[in-house]
Predicted model as a PDB file, atoms N, CA, C, CB and O in Angstrom, pLDDT in the B-factor column:
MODEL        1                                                                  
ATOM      1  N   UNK A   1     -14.252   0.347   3.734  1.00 57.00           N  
ATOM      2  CA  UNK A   1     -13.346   0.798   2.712  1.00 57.00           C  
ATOM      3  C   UNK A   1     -12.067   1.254   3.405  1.00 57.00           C  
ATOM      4  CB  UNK A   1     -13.977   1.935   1.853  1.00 57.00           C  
ATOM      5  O   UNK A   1     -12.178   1.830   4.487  1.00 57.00           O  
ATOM      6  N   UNK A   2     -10.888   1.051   2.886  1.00 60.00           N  
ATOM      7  CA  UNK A   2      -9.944   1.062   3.270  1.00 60.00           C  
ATOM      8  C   UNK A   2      -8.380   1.406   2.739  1.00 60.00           C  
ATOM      9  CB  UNK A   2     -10.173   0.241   3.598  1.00 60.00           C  
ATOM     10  O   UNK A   2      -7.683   0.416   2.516  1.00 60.00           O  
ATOM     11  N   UNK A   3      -7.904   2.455   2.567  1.00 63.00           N  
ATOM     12  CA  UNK A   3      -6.567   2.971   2.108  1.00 63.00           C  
ATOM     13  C   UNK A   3      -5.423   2.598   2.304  1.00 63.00           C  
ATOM     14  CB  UNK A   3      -6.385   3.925   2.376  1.00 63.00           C  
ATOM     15  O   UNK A   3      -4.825   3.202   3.195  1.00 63.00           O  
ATOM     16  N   UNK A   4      -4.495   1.211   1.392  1.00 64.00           N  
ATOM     17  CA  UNK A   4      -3.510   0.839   1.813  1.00 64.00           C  
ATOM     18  C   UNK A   4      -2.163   1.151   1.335  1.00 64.00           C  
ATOM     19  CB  UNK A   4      -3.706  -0.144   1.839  1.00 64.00           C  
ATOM     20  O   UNK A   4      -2.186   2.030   0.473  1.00 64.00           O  
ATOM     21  N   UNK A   5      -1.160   0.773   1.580  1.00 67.00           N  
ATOM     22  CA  UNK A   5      -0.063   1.013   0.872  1.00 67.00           C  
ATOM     23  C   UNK A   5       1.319   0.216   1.166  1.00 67.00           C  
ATOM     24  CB  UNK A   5       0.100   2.338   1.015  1.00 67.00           C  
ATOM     25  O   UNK A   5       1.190  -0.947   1.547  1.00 67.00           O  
ATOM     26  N   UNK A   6       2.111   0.531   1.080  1.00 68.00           N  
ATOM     27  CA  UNK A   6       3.135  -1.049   1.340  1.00 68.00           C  
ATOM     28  C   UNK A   6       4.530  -0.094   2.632  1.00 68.00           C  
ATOM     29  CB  UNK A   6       4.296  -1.904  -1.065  1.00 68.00           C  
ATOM     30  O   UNK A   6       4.696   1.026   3.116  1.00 68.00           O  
ATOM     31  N   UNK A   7       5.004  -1.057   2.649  1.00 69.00           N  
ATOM     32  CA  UNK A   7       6.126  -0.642   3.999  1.00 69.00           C  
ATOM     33  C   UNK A   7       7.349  -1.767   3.586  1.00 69.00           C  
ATOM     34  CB  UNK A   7       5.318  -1.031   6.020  1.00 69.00           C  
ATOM     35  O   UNK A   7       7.377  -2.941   3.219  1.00 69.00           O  
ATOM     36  N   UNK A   8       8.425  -0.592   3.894  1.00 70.00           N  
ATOM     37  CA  UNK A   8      10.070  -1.226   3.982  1.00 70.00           C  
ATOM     38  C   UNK A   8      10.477  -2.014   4.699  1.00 70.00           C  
ATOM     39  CB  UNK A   8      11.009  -0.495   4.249  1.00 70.00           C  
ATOM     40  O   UNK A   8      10.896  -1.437   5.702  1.00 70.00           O  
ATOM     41  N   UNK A   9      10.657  -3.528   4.793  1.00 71.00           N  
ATOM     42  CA  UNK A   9      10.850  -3.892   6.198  1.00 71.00           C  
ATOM     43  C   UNK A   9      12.115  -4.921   5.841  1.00 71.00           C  
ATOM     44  CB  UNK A   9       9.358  -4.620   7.037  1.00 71.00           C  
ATOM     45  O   UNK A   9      12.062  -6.108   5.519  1.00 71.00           O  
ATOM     46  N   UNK A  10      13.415  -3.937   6.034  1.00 71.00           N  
ATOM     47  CA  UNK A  10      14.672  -4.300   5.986  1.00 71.00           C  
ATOM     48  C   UNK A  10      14.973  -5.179   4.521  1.00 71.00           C  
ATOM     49  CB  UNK A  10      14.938  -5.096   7.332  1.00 71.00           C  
ATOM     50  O   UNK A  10      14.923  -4.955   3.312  1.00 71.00           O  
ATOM     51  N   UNK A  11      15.306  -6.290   5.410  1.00 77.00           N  
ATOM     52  CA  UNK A  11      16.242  -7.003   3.985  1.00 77.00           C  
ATOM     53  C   UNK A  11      14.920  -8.101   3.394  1.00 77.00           C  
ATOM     54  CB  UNK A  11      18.156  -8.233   4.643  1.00 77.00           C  
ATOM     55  O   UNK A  11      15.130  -8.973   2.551  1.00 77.00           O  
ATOM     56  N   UNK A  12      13.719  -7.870   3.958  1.00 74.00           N  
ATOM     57  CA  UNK A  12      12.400  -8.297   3.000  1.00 74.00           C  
ATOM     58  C   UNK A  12      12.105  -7.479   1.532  1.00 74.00           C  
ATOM     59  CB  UNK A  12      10.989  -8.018   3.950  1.00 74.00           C  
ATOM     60  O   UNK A  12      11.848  -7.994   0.444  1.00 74.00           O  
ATOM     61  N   UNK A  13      12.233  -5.988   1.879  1.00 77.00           N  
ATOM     62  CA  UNK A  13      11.975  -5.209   1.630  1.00 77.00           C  
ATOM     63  C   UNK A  13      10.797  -5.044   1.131  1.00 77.00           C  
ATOM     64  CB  UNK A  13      12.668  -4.952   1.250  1.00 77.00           C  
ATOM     65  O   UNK A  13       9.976  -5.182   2.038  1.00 77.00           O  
ATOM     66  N   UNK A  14      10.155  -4.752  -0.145  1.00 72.00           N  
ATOM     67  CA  UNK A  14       8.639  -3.462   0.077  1.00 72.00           C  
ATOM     68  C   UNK A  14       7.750  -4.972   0.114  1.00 72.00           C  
ATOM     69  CB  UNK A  14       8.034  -1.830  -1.819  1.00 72.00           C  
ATOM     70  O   UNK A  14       7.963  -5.985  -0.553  1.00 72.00           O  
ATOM     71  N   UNK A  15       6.660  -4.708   1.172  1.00 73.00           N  
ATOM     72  CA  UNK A  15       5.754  -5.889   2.006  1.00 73.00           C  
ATOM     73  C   UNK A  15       4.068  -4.796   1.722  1.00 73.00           C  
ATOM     74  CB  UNK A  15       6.487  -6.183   4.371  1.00 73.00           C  
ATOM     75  O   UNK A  15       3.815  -3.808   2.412  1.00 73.00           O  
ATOM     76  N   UNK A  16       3.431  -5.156   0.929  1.00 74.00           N  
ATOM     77  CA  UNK A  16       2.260  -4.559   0.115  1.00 74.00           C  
ATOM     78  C   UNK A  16       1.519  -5.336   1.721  1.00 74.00           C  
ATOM     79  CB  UNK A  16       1.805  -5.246  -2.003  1.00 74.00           C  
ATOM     80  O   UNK A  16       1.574  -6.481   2.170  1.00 74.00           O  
ATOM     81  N   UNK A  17       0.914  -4.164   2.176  1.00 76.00           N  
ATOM     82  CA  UNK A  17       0.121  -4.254   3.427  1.00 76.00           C  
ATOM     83  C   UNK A  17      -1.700  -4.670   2.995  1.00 76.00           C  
ATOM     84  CB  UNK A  17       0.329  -2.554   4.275  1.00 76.00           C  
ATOM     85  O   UNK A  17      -2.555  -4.698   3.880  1.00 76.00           O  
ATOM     86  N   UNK A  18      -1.985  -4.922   1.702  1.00 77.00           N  
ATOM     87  CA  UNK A  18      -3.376  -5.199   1.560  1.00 77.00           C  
ATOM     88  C   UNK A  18      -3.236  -6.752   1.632  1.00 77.00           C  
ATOM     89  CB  UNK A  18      -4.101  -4.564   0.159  1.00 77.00           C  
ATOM     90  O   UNK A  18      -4.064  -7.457   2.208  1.00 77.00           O  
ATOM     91  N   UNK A  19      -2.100  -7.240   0.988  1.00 77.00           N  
ATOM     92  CA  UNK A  19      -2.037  -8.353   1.131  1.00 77.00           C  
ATOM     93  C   UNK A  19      -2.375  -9.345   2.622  1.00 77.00           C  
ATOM     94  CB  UNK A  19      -0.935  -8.368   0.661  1.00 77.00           C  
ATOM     95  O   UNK A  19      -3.077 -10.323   2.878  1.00 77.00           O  
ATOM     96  N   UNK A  20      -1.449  -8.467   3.365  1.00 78.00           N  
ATOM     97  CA  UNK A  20      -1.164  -8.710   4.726  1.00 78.00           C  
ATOM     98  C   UNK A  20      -2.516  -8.725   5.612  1.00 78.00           C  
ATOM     99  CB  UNK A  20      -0.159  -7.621   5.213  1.00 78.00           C  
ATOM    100  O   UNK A  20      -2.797  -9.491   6.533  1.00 78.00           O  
ATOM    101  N   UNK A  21      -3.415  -7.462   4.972  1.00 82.00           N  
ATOM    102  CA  UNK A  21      -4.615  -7.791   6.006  1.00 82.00           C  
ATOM    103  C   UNK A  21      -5.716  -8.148   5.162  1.00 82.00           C  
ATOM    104  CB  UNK A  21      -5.078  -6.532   7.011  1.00 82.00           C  
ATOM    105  O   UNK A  21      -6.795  -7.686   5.531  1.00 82.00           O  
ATOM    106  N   UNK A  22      -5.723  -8.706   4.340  1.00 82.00           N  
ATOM    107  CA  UNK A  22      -6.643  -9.775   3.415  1.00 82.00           C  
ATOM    108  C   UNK A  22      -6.249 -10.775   4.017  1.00 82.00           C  
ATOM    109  CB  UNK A  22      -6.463  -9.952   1.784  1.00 82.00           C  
ATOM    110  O   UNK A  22      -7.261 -11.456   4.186  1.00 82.00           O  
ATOM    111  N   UNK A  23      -5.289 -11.347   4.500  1.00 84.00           N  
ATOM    112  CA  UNK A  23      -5.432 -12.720   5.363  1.00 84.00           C  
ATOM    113  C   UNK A  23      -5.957 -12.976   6.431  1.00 84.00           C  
ATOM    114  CB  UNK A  23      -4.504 -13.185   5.675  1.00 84.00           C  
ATOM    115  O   UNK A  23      -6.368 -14.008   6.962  1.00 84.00           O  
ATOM    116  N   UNK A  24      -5.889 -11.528   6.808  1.00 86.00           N  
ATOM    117  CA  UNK A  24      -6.336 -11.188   8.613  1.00 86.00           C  
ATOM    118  C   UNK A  24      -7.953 -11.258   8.395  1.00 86.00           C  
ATOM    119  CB  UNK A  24      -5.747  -9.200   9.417  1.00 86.00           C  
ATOM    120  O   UNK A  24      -8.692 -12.078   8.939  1.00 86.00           O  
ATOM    121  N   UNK A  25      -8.372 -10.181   7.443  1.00 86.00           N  
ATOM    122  CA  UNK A  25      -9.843 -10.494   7.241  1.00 86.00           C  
ATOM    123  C   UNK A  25     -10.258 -11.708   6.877  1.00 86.00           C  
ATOM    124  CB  UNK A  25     -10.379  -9.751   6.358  1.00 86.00           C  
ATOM    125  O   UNK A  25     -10.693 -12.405   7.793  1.00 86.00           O  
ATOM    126  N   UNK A  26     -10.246 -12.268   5.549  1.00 87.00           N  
ATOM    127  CA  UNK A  26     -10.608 -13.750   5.528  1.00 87.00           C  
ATOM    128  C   UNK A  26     -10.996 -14.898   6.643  1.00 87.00           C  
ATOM    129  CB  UNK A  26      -9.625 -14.211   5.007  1.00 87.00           C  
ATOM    130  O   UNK A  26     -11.804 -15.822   6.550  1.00 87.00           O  
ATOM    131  N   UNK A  27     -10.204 -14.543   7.647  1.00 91.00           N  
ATOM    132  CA  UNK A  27     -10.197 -15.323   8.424  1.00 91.00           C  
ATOM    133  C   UNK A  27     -11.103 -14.868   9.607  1.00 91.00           C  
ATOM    134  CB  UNK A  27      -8.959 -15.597   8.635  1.00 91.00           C  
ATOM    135  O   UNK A  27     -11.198 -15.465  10.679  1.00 91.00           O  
ATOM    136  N   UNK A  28     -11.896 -13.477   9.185  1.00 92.00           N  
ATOM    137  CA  UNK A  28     -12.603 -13.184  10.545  1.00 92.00           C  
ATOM    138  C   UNK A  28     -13.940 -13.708   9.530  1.00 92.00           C  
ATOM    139  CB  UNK A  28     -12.523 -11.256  11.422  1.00 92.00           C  
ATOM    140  O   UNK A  28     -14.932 -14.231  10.039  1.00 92.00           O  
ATOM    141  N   UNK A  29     -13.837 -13.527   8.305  1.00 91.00           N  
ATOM    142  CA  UNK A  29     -15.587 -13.771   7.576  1.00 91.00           C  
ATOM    143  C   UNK A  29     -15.643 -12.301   6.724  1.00 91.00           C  
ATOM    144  CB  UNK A  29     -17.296 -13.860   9.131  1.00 91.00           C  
ATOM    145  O   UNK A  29     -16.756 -11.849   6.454  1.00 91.00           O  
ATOM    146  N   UNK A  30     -14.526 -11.624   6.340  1.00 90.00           N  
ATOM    147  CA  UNK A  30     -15.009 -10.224   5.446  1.00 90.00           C  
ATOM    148  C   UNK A  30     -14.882 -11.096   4.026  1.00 90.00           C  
ATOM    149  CB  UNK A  30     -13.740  -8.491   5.564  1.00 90.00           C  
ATOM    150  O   UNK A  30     -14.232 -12.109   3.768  1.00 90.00           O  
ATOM    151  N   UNK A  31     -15.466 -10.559   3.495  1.00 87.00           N  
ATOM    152  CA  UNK A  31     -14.960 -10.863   1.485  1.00 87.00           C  
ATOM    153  C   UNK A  31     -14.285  -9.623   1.010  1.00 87.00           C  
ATOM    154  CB  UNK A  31     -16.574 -11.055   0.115  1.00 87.00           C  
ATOM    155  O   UNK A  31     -14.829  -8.544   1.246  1.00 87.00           O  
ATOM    156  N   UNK A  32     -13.140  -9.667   0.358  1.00 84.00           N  
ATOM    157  CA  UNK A  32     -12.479  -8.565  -0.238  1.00 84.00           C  
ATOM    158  C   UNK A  32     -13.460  -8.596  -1.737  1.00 84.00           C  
ATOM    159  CB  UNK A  32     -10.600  -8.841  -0.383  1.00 84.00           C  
ATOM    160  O   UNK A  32     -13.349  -9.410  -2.654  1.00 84.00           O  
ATOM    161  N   UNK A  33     -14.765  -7.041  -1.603  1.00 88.00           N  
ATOM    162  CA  UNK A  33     -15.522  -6.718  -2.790  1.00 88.00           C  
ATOM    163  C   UNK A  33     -14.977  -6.258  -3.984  1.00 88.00           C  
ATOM    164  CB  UNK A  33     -16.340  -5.880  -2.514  1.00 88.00           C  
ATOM    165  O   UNK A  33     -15.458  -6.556  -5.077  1.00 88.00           O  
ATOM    166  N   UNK A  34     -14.012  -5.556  -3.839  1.00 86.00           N  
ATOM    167  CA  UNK A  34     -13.268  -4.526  -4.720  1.00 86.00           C  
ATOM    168  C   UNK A  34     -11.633  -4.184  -4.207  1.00 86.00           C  
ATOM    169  CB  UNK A  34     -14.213  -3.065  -4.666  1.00 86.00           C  
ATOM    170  O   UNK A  34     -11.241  -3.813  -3.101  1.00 86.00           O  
ATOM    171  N   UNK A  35     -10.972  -4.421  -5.283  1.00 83.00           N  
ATOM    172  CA  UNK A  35      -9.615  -3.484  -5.141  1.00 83.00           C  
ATOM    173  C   UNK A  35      -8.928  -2.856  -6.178  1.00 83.00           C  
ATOM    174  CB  UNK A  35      -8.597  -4.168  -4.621  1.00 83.00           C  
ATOM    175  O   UNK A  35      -8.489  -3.405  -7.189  1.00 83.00           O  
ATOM    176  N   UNK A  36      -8.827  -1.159  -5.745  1.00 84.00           N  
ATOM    177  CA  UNK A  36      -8.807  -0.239  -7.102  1.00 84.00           C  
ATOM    178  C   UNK A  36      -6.762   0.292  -6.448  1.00 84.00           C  
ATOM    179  CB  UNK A  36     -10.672   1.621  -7.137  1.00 84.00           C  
ATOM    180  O   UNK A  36      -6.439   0.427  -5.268  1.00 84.00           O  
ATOM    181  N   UNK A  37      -5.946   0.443  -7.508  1.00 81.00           N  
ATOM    182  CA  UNK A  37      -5.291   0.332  -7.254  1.00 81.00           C  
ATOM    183  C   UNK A  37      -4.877   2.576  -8.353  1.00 81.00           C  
ATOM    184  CB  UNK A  37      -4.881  -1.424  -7.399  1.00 81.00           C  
ATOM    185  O   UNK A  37      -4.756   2.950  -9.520  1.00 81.00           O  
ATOM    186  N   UNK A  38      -4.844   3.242  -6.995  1.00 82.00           N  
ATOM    187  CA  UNK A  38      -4.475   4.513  -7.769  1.00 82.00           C  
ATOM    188  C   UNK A  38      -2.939   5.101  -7.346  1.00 82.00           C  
ATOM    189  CB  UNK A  38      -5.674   5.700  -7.427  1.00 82.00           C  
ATOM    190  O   UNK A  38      -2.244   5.213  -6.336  1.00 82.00           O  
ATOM    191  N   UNK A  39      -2.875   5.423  -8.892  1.00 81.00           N  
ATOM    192  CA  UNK A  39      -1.567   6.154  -9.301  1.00 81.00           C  
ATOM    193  C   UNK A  39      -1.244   7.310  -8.920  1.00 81.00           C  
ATOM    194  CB  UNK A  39      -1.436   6.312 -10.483  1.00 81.00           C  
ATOM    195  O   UNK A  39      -1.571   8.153  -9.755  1.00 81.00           O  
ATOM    196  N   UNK A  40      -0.478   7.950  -7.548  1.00 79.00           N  
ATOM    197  CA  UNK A  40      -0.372   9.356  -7.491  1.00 79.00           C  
ATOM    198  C   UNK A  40       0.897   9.858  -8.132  1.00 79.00           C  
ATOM    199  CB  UNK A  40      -0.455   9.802  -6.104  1.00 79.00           C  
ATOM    200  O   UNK A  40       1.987   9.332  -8.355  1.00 79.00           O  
ATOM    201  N   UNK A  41       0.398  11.029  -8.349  1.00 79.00           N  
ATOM    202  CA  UNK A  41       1.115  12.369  -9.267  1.00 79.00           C  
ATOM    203  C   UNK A  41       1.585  13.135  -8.602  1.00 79.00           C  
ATOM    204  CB  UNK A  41       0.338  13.244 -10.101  1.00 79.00           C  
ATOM    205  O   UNK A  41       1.167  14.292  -8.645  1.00 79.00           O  
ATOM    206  N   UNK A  42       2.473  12.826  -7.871  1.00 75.00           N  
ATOM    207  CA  UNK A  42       2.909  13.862  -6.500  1.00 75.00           C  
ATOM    208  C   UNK A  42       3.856  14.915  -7.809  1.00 75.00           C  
ATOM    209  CB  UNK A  42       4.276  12.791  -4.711  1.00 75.00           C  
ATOM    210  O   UNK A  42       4.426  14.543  -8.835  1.00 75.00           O  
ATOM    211  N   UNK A  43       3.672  16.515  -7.124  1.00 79.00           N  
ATOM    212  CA  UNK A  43       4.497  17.623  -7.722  1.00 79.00           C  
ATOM    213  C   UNK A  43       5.631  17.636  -7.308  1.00 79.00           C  
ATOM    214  CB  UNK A  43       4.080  18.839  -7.560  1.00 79.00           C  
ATOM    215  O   UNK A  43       6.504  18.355  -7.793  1.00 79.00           O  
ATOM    216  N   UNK A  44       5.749  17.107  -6.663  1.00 79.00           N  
ATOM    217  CA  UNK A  44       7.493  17.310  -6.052  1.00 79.00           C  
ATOM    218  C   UNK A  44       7.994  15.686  -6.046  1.00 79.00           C  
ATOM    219  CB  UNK A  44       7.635  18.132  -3.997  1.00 79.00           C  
ATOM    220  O   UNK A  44       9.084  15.456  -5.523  1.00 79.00           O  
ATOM    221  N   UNK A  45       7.405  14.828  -6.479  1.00 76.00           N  
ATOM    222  CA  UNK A  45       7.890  13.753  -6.936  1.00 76.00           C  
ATOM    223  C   UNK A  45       9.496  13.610  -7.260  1.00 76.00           C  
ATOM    224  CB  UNK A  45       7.134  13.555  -7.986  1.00 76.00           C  
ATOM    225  O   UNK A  45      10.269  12.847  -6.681  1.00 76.00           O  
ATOM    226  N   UNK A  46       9.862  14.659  -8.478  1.00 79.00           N  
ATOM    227  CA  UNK A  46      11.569  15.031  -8.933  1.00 79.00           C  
ATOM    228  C   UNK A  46      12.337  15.056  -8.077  1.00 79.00           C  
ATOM    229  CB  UNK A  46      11.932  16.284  -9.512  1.00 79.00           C  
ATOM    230  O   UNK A  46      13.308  14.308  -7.961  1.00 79.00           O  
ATOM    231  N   UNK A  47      11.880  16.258  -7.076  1.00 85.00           N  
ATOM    232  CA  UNK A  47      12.604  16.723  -6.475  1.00 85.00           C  
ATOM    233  C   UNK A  47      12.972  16.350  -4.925  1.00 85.00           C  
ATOM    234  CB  UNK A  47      12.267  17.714  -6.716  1.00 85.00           C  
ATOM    235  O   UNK A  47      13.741  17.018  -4.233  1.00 85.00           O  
ATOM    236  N   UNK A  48      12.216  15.042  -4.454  1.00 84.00           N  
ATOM    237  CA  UNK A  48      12.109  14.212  -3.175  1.00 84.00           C  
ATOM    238  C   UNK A  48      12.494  12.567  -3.781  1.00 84.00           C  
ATOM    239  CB  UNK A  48      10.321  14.381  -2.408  1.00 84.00           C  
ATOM    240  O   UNK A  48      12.071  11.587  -3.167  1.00 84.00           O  
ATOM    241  N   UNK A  49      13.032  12.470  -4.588  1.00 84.00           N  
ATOM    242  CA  UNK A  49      13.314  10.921  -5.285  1.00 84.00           C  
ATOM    243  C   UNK A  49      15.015  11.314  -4.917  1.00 84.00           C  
ATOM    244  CB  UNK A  49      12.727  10.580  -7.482  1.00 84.00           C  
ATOM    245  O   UNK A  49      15.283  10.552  -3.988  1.00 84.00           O  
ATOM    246  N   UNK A  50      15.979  11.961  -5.156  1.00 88.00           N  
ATOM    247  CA  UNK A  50      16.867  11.884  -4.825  1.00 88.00           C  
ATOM    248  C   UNK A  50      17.048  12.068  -3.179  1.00 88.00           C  
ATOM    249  CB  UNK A  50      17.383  12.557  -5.630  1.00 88.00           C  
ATOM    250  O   UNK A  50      18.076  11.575  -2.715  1.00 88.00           O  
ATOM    251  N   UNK A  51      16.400  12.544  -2.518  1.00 87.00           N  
ATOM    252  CA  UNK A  51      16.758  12.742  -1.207  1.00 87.00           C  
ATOM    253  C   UNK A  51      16.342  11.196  -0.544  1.00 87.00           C  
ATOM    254  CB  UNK A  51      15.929  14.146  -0.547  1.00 87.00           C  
ATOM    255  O   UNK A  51      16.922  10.790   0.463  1.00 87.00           O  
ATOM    256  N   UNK A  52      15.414  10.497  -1.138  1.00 83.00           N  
ATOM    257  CA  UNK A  52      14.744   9.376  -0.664  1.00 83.00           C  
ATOM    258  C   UNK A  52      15.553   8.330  -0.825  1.00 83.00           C  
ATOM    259  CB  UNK A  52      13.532   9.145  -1.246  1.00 83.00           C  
ATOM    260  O   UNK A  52      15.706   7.406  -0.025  1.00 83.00           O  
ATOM    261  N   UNK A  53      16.324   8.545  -2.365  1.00 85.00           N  
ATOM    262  CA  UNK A  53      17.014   7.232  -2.438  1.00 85.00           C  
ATOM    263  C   UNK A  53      18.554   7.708  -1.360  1.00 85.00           C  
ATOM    264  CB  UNK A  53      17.379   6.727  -4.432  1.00 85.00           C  
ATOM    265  O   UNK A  53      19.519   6.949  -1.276  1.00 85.00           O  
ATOM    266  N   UNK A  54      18.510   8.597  -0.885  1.00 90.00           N  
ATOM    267  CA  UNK A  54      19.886   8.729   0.004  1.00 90.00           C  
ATOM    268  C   UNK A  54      20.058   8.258   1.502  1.00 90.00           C  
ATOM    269  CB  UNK A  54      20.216  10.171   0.091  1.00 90.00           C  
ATOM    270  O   UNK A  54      20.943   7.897   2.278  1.00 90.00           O  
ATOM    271  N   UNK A  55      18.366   8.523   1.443  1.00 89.00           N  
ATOM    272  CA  UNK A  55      18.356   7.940   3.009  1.00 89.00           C  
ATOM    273  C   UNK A  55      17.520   6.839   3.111  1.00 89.00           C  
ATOM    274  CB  UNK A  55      17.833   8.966   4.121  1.00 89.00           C  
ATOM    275  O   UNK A  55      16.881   6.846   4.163  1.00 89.00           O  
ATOM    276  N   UNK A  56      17.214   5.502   2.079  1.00 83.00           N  
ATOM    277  CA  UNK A  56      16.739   4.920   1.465  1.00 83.00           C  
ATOM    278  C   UNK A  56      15.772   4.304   2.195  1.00 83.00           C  
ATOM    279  CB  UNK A  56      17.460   4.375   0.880  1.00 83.00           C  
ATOM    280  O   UNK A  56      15.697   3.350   2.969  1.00 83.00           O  
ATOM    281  N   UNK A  57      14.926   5.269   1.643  1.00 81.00           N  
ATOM    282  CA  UNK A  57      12.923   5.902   1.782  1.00 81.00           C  
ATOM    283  C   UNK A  57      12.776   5.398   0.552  1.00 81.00           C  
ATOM    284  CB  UNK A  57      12.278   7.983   1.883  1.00 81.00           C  
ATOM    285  O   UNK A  57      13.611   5.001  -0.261  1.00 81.00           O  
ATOM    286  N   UNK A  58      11.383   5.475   0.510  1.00 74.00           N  
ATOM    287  CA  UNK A  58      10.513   4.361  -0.248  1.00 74.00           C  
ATOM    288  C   UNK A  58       9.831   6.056  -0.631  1.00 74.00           C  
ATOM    289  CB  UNK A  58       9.390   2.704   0.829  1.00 74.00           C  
ATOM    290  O   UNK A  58       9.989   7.008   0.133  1.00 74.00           O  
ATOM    291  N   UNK A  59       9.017   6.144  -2.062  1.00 76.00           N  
ATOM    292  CA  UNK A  59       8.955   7.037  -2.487  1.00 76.00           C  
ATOM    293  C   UNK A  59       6.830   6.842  -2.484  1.00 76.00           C  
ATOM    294  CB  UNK A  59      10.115   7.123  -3.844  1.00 76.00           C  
ATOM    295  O   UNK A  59       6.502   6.115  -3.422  1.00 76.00           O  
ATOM    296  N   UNK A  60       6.102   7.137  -1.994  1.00 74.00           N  
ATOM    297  CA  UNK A  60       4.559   6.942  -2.131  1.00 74.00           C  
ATOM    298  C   UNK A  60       4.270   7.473  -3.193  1.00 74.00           C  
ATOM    299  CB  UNK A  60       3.676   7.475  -1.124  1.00 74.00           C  
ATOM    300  O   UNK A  60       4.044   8.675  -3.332  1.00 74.00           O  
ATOM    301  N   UNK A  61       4.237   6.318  -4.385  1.00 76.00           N  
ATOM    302  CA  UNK A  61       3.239   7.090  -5.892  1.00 76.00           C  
ATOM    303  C   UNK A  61       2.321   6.072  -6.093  1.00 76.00           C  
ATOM    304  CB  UNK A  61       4.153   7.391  -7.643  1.00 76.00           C  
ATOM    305  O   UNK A  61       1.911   6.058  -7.254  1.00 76.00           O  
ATOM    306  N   UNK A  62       1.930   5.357  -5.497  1.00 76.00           N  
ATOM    307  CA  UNK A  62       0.449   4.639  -5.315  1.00 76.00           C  
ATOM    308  C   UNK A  62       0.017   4.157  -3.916  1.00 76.00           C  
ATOM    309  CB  UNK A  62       0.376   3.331  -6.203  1.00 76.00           C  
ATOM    310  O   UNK A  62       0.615   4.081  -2.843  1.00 76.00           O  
ATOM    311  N   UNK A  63      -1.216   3.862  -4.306  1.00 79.00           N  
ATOM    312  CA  UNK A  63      -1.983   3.015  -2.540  1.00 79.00           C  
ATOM    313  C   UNK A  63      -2.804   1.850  -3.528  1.00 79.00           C  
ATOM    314  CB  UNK A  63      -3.662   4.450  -1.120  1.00 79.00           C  
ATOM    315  O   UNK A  63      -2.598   1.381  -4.648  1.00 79.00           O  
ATOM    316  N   UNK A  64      -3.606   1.704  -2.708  1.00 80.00           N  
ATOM    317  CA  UNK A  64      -4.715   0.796  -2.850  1.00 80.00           C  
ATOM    318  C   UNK A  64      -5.621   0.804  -1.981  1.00 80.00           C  
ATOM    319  CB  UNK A  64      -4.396  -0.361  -2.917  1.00 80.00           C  
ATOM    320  O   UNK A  64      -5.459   0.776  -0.761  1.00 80.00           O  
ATOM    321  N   UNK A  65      -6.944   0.856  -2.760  1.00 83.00           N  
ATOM    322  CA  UNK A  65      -8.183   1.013  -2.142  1.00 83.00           C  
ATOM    323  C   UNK A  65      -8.811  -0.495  -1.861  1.00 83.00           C  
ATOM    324  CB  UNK A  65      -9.117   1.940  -3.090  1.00 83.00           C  
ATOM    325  O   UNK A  65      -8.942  -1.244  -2.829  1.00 83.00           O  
ATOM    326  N   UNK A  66      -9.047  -0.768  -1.057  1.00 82.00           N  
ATOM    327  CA  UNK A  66     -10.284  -1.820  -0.376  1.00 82.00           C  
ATOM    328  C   UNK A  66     -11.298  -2.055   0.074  1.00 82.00           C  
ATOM    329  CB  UNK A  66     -10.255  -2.213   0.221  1.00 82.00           C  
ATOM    330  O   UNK A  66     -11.506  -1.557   1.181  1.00 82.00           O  
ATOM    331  N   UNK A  67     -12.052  -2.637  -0.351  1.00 85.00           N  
ATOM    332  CA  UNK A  67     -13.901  -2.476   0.204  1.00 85.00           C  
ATOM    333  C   UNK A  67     -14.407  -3.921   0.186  1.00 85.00           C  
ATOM    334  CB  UNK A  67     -15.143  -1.420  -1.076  1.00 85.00           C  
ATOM    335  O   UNK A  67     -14.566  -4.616  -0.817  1.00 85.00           O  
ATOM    336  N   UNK A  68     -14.698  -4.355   1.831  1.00 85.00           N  
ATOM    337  CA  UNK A  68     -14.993  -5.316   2.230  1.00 85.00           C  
ATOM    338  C   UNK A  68     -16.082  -5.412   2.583  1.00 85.00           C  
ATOM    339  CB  UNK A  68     -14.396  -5.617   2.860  1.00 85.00           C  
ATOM    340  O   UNK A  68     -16.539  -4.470   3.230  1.00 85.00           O  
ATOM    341  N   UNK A  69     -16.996  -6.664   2.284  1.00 89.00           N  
ATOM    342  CA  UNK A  69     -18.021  -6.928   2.990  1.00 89.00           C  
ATOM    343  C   UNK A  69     -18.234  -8.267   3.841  1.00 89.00           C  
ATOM    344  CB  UNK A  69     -18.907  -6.774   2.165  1.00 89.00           C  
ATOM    345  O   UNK A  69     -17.643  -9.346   3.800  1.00 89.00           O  
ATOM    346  N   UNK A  70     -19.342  -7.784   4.659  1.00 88.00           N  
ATOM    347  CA  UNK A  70     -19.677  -9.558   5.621  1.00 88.00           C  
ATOM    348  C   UNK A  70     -20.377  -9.642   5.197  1.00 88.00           C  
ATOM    349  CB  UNK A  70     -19.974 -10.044   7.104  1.00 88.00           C  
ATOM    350  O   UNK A  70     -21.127  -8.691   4.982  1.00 88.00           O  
ATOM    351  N   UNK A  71     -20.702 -11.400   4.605  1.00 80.00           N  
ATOM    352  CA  UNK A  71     -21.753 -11.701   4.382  1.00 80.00           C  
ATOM    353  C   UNK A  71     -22.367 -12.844   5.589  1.00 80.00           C  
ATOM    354  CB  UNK A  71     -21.658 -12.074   3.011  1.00 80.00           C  
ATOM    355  O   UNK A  71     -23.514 -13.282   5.497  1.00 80.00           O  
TER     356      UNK A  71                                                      
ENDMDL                                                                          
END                                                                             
C-alpha cells in the first residue's frame, strides 16, 4: 500500500506520480488492486493558497492511495 501524490515539473506541469509508478510496477509483475483517491481538508488551506500561488507552489488537497499485489 502506498501514498501518492503529484509533483510540479516546470513547463509539464502537475505529473500525478501513481501514474508514473504503475508503469514501473506493471512491468516488474505487481497488479494495481485498488485506488482510493482522498480529499484533504487542510485548516489553513485559505490562508497558504495565496502565499503558494506567489511563489508558485502547488497547494496538497488530495493524494492517492495504492494497493498492489503479486500474483
Amino acid at each position: 500500500m502506498m501514498k501518492m501524490n503529484s509533483s510540479r515539473a516546470g513547463s509539464k506541469g502537475v505529473v500525478s506520480m501513481d501514474f508514473e509508478l504503475a508503469k514501473v510496477a506493471e512491468k516488474v509483475g505487481f497488479t494495481l488492486w485498488d485506488r482510493t483517491f482522498n480529499h484533504l481538508n487542510a485548516a489553513t488551506a485559505a490562508v497558504i493558497v495565496p502565499r503558494c500561488y506567489e511563489n508558485c507552489y502547488s497547494v496538497k488537497n488530495w493524494e492517492t492511495t495504492l494497493v498492489w499485489i503479486k500474483q
